[in-house]
C-alpha positions as CSV (number, residue, x, y, z in Angstrom):
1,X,-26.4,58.6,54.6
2,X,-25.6,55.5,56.2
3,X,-28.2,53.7,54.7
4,X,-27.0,54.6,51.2
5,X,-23.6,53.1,52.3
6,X,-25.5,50.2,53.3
7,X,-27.4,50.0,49.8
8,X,-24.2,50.6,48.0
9,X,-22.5,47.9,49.5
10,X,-24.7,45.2,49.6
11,X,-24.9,46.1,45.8
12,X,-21.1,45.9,45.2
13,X,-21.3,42.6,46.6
14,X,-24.6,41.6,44.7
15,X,-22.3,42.3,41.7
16,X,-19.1,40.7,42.7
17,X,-21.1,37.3,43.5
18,X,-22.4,37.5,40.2
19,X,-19.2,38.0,38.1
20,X,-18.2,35.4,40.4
21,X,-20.7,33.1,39.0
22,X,-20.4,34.0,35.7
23,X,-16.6,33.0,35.8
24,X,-17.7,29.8,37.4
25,X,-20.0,29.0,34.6
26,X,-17.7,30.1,31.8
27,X,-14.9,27.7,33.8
28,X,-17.3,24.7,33.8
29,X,-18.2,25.0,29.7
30,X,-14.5,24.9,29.2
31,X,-13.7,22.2,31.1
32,X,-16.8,20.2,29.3
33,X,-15.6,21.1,25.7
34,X,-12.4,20.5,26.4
35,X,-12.5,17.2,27.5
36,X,-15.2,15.7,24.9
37,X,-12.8,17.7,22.5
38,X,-9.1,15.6,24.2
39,X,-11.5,12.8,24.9
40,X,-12.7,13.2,20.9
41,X,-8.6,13.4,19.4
42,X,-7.7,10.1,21.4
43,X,-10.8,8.0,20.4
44,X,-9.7,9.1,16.6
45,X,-5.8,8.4,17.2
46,X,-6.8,4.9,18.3
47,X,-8.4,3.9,15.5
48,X,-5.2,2.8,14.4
49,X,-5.2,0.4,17.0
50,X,-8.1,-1.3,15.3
51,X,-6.3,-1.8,12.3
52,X,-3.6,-4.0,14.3
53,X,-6.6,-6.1,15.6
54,X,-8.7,-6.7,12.7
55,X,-6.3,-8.5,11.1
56,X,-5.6,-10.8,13.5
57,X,-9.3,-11.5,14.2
58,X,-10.2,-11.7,10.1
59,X,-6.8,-13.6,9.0
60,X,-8.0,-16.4,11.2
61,X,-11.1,-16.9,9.3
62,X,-9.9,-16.1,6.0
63,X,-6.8,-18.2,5.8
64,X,-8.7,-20.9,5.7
65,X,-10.3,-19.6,2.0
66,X,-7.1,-18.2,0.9
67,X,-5.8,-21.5,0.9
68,X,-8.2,-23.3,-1.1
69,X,-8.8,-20.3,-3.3
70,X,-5.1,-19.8,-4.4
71,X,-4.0,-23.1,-3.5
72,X,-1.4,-22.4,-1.3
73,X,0.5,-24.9,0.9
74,X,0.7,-24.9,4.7
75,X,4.4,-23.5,4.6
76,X,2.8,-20.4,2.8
77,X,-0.1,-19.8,5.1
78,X,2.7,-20.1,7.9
79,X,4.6,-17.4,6.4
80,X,1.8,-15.2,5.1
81,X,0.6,-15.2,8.6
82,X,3.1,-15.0,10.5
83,X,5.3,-12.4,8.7
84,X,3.3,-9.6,9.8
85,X,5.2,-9.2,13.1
86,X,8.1,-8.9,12.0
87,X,7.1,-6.5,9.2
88,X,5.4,-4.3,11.8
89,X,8.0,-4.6,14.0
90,X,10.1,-2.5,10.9
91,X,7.4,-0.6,10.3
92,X,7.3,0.7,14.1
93,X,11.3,1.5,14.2
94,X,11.1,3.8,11.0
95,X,7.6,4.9,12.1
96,X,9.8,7.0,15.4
97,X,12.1,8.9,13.0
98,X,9.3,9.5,10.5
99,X,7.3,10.8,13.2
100,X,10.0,13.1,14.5
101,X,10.4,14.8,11.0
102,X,7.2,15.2,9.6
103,X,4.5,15.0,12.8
104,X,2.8,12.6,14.7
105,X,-0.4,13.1,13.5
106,X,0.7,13.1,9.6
107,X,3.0,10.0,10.5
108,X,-1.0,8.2,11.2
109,X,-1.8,9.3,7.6
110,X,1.3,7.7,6.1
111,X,0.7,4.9,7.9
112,X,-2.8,4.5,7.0
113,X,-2.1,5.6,3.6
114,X,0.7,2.6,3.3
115,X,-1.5,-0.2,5.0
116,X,-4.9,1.0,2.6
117,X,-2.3,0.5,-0.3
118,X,-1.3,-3.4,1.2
119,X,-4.6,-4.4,1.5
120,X,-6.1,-3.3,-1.6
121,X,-3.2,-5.5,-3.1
122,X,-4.4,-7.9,-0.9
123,X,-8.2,-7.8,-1.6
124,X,-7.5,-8.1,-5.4
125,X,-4.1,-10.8,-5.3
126,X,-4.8,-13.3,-8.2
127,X,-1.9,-15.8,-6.9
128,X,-0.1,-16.0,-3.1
129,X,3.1,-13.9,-4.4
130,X,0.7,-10.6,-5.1
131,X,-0.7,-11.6,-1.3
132,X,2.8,-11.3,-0.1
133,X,3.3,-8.5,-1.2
134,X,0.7,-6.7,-0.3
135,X,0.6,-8.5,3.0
136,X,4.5,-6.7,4.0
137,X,2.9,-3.2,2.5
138,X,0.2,-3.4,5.4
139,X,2.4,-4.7,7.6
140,X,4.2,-1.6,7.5
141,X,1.5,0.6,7.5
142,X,0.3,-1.2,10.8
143,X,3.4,-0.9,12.5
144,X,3.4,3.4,11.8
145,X,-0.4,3.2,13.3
146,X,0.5,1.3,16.1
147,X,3.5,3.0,16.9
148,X,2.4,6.8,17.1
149,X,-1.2,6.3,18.6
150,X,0.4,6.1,22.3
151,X,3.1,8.6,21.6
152,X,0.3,10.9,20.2
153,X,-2.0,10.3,23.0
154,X,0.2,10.5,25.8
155,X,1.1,14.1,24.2
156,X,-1.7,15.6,24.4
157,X,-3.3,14.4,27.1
158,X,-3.5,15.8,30.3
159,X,-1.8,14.2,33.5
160,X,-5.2,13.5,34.5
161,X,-7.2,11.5,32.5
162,X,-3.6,10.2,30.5
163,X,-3.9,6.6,32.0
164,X,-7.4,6.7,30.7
165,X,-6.9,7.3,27.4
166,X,-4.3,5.6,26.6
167,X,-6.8,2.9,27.5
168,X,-8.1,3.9,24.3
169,X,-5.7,1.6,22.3
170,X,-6.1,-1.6,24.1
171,X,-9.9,-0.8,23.7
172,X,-9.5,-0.8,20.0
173,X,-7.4,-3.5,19.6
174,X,-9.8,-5.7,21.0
175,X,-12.6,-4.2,19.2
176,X,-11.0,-4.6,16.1
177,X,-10.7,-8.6,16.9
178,X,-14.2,-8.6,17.6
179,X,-15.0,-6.9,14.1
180,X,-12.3,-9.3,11.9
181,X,-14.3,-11.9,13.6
182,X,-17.7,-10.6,12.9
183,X,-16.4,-10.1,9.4
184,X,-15.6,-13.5,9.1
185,X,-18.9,-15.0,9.8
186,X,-21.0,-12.4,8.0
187,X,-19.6,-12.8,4.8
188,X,-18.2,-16.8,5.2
189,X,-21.9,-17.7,3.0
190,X,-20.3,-16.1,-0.2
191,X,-18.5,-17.5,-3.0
192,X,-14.9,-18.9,-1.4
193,X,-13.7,-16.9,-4.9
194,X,-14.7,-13.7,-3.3
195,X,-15.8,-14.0,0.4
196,X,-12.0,-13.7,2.1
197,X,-11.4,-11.0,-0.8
198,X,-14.2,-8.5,0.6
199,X,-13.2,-9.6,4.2
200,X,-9.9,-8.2,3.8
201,X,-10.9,-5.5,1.8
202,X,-13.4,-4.0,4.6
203,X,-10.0,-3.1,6.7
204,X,-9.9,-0.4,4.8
205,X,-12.5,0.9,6.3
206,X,-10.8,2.1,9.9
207,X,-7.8,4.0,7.8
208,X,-10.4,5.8,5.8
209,X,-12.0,7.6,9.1
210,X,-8.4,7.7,10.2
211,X,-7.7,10.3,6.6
212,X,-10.9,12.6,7.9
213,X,-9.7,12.6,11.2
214,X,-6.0,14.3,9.8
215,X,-8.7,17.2,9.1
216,X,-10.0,17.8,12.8
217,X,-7.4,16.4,15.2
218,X,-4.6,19.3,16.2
219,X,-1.0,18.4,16.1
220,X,1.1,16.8,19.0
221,X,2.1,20.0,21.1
222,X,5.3,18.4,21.5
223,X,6.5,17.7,19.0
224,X,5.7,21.9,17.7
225,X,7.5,23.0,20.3
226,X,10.3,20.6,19.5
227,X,10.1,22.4,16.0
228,X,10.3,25.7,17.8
229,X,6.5,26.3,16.5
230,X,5.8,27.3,20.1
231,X,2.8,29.6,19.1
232,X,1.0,26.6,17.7
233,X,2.0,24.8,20.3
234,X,0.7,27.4,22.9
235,X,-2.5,27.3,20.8
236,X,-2.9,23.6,20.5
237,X,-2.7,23.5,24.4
238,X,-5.4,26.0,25.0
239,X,-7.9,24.1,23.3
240,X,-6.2,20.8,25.4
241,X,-6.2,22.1,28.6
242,X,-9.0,23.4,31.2
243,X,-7.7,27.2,32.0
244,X,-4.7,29.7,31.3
245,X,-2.3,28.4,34.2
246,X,-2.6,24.5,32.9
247,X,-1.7,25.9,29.1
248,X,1.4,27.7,31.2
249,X,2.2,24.8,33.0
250,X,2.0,22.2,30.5
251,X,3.9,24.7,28.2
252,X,7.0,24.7,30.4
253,X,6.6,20.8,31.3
254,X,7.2,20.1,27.8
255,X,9.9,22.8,26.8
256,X,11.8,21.1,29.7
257,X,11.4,17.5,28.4
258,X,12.3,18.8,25.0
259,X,15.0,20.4,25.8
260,X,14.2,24.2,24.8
261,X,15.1,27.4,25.7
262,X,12.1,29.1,28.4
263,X,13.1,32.3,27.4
């Protein structure tokens, strides 16, 4: 009799180690897909940090063909170059209310949908007032991506790995330097009728990725429950966050910051 005691116990224990493991295991695949899927949404919301550094890097080289192109005076290229900060500047202050009515992550597609508009103005310009104006269209556009890609990515990042993706922008900023300037010297051989043209036209390119990645990145959690959407919001944050009490925790953090009603 004892014996079968014995048996029966060292089975129940058998059992509890295993459920026990399998929890553990089940834990640990969360934890991976959630952090390449976090680690996935940030990389995409800073692409439209490249956009801000492309052009610097690429309107260094192409000014230069602009100029003899349309034959345009220094005064011009000092304007056409320099306007863009203080455009973007503009385009950041309306980017925070835009972003507060219709979404952070559809506030990126406006933006990208206004600075793809600039530039193909840009690309196809026959005289420097067309390049103006496209130039202030993308400025605009740059100043919503650059805006909302660090409110978007401090949202939905957890406390833990936040200061590392935010990282994420400066990252792309700089890469997007490094690409205007690659830009510059792969297609500087070309007809100086065309080259600058398809150099400025390639910025496209970053805002396009930025329109598929509306189709897989979730909304800011924050800014649902600031919409009283807190089912999404509870939702969002289960695929954001490693187990049940973070969701809970994170949940409350932000109903507090927002201002809403825990009940």
């Amino acid at each position: 009799m004892a014996n079968a005691t014995k048996k029966d116990t060292e089975k129940y224990e058998d059992l509890e180690e295993e459920k026990d493991e399998d929890l553990e295991v089940k834990w640990m695949q969360r934890r991976r897909s959630t952090k390449k899927y976090v680690y996935a949404c940030a990389l995409f919301a800073s692409l439209n940090s490249i956009l801000l550094g492309y052009d610097g890097g690429v309107m260094s080289g192409a000014i230069l063909y602009i100029q003899r192109d349309l034959s345009i005076t220094e005064f011009q290229v000092e304007i056409l170059v320099g306007c863009i900060s203080v455009i973007s500047l503009i385009g950041s202050l309306s980017g925070g209310r835009t972003s507060d009515a219709m979404g952070r992550k559809w506030t990126m597609g406006l933006g990208a949908i206004v600075f793809q508009s600039g530039v193909i103005i840009m690309t196809f310009a026959p005289s420097f007032t067309y390049l103006m104006i496209g130039r202030l269209i993308a400025g605009v556009g740059m100043g919503f991506c650059g805006m909302i890609s660090g409110v978007y990515i401090a949202e939905i990042s957890p406390a833990g790995a936040r200061g590392t993706l935010t990282s994420f922008i400066e990252i792309s900023i700089n890469l997007g330097i490094l690409l205007g300037y690659v830009s510059n010297y792969a297609f500087s051989g070309i007809s100086e009728h065309i080259n600058w043209r398809i150099m400025l036209g390639v910025g496209v390119l970053p805002s396009v990725f930025i329109g598929i990645a509306l189709f897989i990145i979730p909304e800011s959690p924050r800014w649902l429950v600031m919409e009283n959407r807190l089912e999404e919001a509870q939702a969002v944050l289960v695929k954001l966050s490693e187990t049940d009490i973070e969701v809970e925790q994170r949940m409350e953090e932000i109903k507090e910051a927002a201002g809403v009603s825990k009940d």
